[in-house]
Residue frames as qw, qx, qy, qz and C-alpha x, y, z in Angstrom:
[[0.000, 0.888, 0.460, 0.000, 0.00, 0.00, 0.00],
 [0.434, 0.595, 0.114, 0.667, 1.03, 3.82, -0.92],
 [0.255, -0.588, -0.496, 0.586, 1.63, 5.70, 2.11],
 [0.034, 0.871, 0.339, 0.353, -0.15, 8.93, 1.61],
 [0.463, 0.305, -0.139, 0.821, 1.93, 12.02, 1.61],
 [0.075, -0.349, 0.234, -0.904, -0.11, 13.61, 4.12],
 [0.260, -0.315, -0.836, 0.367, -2.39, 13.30, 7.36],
 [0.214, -0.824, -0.384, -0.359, -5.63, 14.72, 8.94],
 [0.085, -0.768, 0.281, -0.569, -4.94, 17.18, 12.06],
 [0.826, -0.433, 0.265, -0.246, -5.87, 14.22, 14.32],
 [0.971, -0.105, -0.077, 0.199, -3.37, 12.09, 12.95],
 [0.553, 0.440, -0.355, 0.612, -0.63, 14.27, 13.00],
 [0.458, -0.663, 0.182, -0.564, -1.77, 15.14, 16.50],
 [0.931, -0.339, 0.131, -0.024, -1.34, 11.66, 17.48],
 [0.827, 0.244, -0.162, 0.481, 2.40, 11.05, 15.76],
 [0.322, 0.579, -0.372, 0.650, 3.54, 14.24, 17.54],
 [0.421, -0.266, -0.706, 0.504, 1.77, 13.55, 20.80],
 [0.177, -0.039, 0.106, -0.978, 0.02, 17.02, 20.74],
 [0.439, 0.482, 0.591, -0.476, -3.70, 17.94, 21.40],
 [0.409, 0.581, 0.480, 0.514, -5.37, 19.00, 17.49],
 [0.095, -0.986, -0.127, 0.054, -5.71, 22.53, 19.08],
 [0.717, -0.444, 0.321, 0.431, -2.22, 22.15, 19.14],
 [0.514, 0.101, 0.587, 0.617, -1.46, 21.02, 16.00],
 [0.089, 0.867, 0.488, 0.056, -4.15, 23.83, 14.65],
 [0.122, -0.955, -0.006, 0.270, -2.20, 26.66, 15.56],
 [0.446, -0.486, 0.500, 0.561, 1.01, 25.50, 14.51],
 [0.447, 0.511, 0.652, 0.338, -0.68, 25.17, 10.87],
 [0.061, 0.943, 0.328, -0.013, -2.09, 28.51, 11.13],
 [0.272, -0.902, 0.170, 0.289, 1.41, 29.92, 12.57],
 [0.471, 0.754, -0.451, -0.078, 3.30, 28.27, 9.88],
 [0.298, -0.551, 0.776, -0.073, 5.30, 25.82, 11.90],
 [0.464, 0.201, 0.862, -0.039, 3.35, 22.65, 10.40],
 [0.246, 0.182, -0.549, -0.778, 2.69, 22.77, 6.22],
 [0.234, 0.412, 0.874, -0.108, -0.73, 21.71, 5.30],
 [0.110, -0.052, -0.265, -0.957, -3.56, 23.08, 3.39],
 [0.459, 0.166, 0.743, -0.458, -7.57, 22.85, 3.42],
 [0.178, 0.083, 0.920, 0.338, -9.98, 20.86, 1.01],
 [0.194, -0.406, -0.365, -0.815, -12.90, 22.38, -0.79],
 [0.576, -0.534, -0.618, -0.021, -14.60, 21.12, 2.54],
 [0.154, -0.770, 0.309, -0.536, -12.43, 23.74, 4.74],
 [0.744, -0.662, 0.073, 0.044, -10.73, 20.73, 6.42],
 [0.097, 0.868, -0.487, -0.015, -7.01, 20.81, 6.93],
 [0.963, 0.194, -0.120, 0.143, -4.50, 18.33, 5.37],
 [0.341, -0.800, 0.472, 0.142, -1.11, 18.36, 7.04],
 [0.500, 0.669, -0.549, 0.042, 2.28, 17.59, 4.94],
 [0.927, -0.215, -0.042, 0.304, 4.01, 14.25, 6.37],
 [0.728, 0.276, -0.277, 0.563, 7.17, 15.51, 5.73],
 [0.073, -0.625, 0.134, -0.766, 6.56, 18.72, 7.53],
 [0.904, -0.352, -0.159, -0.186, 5.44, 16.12, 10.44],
 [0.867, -0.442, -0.036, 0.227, 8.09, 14.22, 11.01],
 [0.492, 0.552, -0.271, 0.616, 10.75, 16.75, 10.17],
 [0.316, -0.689, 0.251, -0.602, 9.72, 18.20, 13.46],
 [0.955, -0.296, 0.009, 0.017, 9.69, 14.53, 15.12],
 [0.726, 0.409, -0.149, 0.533, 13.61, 14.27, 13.34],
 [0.180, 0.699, -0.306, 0.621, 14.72, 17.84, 15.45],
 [0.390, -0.539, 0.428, -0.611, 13.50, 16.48, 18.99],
 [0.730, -0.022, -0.683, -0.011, 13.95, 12.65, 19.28],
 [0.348, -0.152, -0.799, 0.467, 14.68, 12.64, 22.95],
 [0.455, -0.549, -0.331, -0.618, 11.72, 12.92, 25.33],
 [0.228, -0.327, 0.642, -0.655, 12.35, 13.61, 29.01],
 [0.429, -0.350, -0.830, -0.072, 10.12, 10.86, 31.21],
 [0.428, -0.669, -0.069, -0.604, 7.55, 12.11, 33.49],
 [0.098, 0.194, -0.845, 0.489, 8.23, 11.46, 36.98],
 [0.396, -0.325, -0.858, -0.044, 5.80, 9.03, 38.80],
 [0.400, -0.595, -0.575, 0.393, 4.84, 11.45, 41.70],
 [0.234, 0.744, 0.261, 0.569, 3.95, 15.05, 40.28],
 [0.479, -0.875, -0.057, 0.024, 3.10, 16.94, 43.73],
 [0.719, -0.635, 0.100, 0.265, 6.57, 16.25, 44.25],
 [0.728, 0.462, 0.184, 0.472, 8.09, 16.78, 41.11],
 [0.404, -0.474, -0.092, 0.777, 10.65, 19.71, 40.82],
 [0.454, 0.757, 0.220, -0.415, 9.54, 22.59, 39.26],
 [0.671, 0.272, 0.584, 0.366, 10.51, 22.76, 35.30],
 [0.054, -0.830, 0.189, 0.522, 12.34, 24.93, 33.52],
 [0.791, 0.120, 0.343, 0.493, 13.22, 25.12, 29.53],
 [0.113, -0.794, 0.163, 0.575, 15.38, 27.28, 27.98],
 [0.722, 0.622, 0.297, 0.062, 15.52, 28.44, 24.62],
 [0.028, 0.908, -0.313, -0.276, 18.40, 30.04, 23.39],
 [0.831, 0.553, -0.037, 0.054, 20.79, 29.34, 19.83],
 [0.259, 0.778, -0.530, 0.217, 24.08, 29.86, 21.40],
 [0.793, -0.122, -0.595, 0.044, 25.66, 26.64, 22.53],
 [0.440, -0.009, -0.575, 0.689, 28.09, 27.81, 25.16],
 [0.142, -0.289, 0.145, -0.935, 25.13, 29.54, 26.48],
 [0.821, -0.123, -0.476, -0.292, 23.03, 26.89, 26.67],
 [0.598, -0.090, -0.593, 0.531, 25.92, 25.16, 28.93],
 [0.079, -0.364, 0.322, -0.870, 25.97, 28.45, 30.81],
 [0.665, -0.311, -0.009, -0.679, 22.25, 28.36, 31.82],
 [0.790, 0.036, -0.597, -0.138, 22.46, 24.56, 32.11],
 [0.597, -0.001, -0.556, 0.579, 25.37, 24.05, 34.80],
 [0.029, 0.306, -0.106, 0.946, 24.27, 27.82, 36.56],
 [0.527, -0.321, 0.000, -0.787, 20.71, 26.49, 37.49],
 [0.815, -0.052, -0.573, -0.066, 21.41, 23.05, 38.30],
 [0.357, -0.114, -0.591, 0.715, 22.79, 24.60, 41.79],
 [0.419, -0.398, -0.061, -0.814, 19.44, 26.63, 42.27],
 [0.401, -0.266, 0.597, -0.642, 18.26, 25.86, 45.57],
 [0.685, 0.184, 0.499, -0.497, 14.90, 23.91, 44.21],
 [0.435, -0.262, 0.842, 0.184, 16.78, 21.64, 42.08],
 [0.420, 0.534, -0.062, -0.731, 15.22, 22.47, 38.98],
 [0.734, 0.261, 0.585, 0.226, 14.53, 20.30, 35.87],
 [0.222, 0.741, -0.257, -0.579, 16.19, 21.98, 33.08],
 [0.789, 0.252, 0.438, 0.349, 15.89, 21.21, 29.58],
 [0.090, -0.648, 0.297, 0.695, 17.48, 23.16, 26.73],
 [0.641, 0.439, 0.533, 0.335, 17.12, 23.12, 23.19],
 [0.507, -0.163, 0.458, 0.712, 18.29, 25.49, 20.33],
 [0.000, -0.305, -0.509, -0.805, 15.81, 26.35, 18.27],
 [0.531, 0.056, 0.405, -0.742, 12.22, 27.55, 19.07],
 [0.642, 0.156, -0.534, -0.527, 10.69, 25.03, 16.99],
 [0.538, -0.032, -0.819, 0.195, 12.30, 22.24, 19.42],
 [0.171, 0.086, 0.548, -0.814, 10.50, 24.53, 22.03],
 [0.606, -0.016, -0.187, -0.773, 7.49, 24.52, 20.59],
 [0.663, 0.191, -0.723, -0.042, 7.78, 20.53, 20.46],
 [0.184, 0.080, -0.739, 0.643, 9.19, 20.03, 24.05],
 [0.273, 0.003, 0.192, -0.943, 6.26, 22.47, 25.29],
 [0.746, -0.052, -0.355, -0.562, 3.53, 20.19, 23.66],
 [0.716, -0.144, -0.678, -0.085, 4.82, 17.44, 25.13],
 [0.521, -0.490, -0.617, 0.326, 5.50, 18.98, 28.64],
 [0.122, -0.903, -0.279, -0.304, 4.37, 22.01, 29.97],
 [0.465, 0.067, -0.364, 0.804, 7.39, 24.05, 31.84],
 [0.470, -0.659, -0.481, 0.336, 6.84, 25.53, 34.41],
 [0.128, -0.745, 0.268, 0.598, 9.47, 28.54, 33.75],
 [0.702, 0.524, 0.217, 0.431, 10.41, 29.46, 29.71],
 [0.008, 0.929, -0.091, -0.358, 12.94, 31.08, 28.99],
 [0.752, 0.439, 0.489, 0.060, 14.06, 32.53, 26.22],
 [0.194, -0.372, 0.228, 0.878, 16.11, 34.83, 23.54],
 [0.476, 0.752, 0.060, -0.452, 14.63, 36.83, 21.04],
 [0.307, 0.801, -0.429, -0.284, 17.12, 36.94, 18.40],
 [0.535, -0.217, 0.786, 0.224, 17.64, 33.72, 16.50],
 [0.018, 0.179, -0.754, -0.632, 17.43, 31.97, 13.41],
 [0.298, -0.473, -0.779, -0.283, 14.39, 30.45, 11.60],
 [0.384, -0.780, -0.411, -0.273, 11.59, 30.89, 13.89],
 [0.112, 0.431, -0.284, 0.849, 12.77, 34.02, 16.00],
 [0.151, -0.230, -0.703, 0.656, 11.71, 34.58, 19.95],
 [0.486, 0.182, -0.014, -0.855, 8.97, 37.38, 18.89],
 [0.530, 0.051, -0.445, -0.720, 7.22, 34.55, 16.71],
 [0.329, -0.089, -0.919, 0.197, 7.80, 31.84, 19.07],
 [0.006, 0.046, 0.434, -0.900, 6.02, 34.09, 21.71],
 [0.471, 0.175, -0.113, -0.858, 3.35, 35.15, 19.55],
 [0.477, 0.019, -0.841, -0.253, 2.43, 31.26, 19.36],
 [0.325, -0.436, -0.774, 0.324, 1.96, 30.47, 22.98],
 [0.158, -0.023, 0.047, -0.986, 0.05, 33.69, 23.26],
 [0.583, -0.029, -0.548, -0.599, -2.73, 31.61, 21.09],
 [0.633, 0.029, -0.772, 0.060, -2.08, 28.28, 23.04],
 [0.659, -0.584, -0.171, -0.443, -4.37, 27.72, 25.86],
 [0.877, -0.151, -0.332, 0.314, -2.00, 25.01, 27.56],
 [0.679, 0.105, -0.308, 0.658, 0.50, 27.68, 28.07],
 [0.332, -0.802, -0.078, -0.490, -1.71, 30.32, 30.45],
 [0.867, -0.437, -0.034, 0.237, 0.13, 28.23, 33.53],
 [0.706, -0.027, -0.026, 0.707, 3.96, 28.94, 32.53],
 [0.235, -0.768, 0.167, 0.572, 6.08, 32.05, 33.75],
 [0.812, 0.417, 0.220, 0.344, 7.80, 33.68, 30.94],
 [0.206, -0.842, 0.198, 0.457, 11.04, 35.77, 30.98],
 [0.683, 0.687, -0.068, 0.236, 12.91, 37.04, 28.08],
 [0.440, -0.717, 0.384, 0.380, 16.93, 37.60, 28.21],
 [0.643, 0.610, 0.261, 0.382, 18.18, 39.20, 25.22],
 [0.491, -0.223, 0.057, 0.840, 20.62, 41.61, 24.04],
 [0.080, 0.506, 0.418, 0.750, 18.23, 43.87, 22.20],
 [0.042, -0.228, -0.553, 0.801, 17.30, 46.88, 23.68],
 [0.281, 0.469, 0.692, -0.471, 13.91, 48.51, 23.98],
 [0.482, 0.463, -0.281, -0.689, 13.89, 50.29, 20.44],
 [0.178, 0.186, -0.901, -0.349, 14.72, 46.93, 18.85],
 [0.136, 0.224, 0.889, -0.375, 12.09, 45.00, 20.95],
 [0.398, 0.654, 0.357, -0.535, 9.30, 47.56, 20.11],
 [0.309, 0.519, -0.347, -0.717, 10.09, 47.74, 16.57],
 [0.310, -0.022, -0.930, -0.195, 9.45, 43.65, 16.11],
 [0.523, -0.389, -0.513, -0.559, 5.80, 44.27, 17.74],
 [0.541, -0.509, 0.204, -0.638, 6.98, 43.95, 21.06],
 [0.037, -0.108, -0.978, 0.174, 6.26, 40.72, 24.11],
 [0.450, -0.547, -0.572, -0.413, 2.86, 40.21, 25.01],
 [0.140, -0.730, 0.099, -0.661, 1.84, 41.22, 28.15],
 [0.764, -0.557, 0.255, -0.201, 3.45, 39.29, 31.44],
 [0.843, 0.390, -0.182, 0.323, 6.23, 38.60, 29.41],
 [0.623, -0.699, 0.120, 0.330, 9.43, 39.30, 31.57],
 [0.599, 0.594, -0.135, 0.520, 12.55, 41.01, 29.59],
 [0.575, -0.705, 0.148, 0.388, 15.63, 41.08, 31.09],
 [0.443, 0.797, -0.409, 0.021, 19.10, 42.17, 29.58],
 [0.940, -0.067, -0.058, 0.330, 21.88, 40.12, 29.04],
 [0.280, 0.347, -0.881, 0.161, 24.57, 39.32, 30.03],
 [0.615, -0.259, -0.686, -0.291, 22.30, 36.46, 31.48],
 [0.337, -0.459, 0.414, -0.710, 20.98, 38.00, 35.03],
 [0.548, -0.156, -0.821, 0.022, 20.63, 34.69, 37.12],
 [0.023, -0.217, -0.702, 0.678, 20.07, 35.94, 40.24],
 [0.512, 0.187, -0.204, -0.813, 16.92, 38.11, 38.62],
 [0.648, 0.070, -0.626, -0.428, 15.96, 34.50, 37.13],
 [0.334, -0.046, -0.908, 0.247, 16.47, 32.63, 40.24],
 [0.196, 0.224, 0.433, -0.851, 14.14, 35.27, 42.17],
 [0.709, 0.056, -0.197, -0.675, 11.02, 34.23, 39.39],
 [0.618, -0.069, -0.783, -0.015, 12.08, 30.36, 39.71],
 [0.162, -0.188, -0.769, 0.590, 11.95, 30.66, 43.55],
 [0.554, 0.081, 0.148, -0.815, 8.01, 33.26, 43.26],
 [0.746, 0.038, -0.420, -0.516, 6.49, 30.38, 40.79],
 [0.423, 0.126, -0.897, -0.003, 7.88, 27.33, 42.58],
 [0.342, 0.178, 0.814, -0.434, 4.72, 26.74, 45.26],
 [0.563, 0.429, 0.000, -0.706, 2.65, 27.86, 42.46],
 [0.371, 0.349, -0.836, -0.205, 4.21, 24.61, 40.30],
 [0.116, -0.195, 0.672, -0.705, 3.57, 23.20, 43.00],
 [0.459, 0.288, 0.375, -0.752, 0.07, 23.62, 43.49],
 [0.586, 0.549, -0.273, -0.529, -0.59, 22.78, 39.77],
 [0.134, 0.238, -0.960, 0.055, 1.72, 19.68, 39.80],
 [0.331, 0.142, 0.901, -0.242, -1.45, 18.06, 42.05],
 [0.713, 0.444, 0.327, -0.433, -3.88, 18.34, 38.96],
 [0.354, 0.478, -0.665, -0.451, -1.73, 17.53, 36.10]]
C-alpha cells in the first residue's frame, strides 16, 4: 500500500503527541505545512510532520509522583556555550530544577507540547523561527496560560518595540544572562508549580 503524503490534524496530532488545538495553531502559525480541502478541512504535509519529530527525538520521562516533582524549567536560546551556561548555573538553584534546553524555538514549541514548563525562557534573536514569533504562538495556546515567561536578550527597547513587542506578562531582562533576577522568578512560581503539579 502507498503511504499517503499527508495526514488529517488528528493524525498528525497523534504522531507528535500534541492535542489537534495544538497542532491547529502550529498550521495557522506556519510551523506545520498543510492546506484545506474544498470542505475547509485541513490536510497536514508528512514531511513537515516528522521533520519536526527528526529535530527532537529525545523525550524527558515524566516522573511518577507530580506533587513532588521539581519545578521545570526550559530554555531556549541558539548559542551553545550559552546553553551550557544556563544549564550548569541552574542546576545549583536551591529547588533543584529540571532543566531542559534546546536550540531552536521550533524544538521549544515541540518540548512544550509534550511537557508544559513551568518557567520558559528565552532569547529573542535567533534563526528560523525568531523569539517574537515563538512568543506570539503560545500567546494563542491555551496550555501555556500556567507557565512564567522571561525574556533575556541583548536587544534593547527600540529593537524589541520595533518587532511588535512581548505580550503582556512577558518578563525582559538584559543580558549578560541575570541569574540571580531568574532565580528570584524560579523561587516566586515554585509553590505555584507546586500547586498545579497536584492536577496535572
Amino acid at each position: 500500500m502507498i503511504q499517503k503524503n499527508f495526514c488529517t490534524t488528528r493524525e498528525a496530532a497523534d504522531l507528535l503527541g500534541m492535542s489537534v488545538g495544538t497542532v491547529q495553531l502550529w498550521v495557522e502559525s506556519g510551523v506545520l505545512q498543510a492546506w484545506k480541502t474544498a470542505g475547509g478541512h485541513r490536510r497536514v504535509m508528512r514531511d513537515s510532520v516528522e521533520a519536526l519529530l527528526v529535530k527532537n527525538k529525545s523525550t524527558a520521562t515524566a516522573l511518577t509522583d507530580p506533587v513532588s516533582r521539581p519545578l521545570r524549567i526550559l530554555v531556549v536560546e541558539d548559542d551553545v556555550h550559552l546553553l551550557r551556561l544556563y544549564q550548569a548555573q541552574m542546576s545549583t538553584w536551591p529547588m533543584r530544577p529540571e532543566v531542559k534546553v534546546v536550540d531552536t524555538a521550533i524544538a521549544a514549541l515541540l518540548e512544550m507540547g509534550r511537557r508544559r514548563p513551568d518557567l520558559l525562557v528565552t532569547d529573542l534573536n535567533m534563526p528560523g523561527m525568531d523569539g517574537f514569533n515563538l512568543l506570539r504562538v503560545l500567546r494563542n495556546t491555551p496550555e501555556m496560560v500556567a507557565t512564567t515567561i522571561a525574556v533575556v536578550t541583548g536587544l534593547d527597547g527600540d529593537d524589541i518595540a520595533r518587532h511588535g513587542g512581548t505580550p503582556p506578562g512577558v518578563q525582559v531582562l538584559p543580558k549578560p544572562i541575570p541569574f540571580q533576577r531568574l532565580l528570584g522568578i524560579a523561587s516566586d512560581i515554585t509553590p505555584k508549580a507546586r500547586r498545579l503539579a497536584e492536577h496535572e
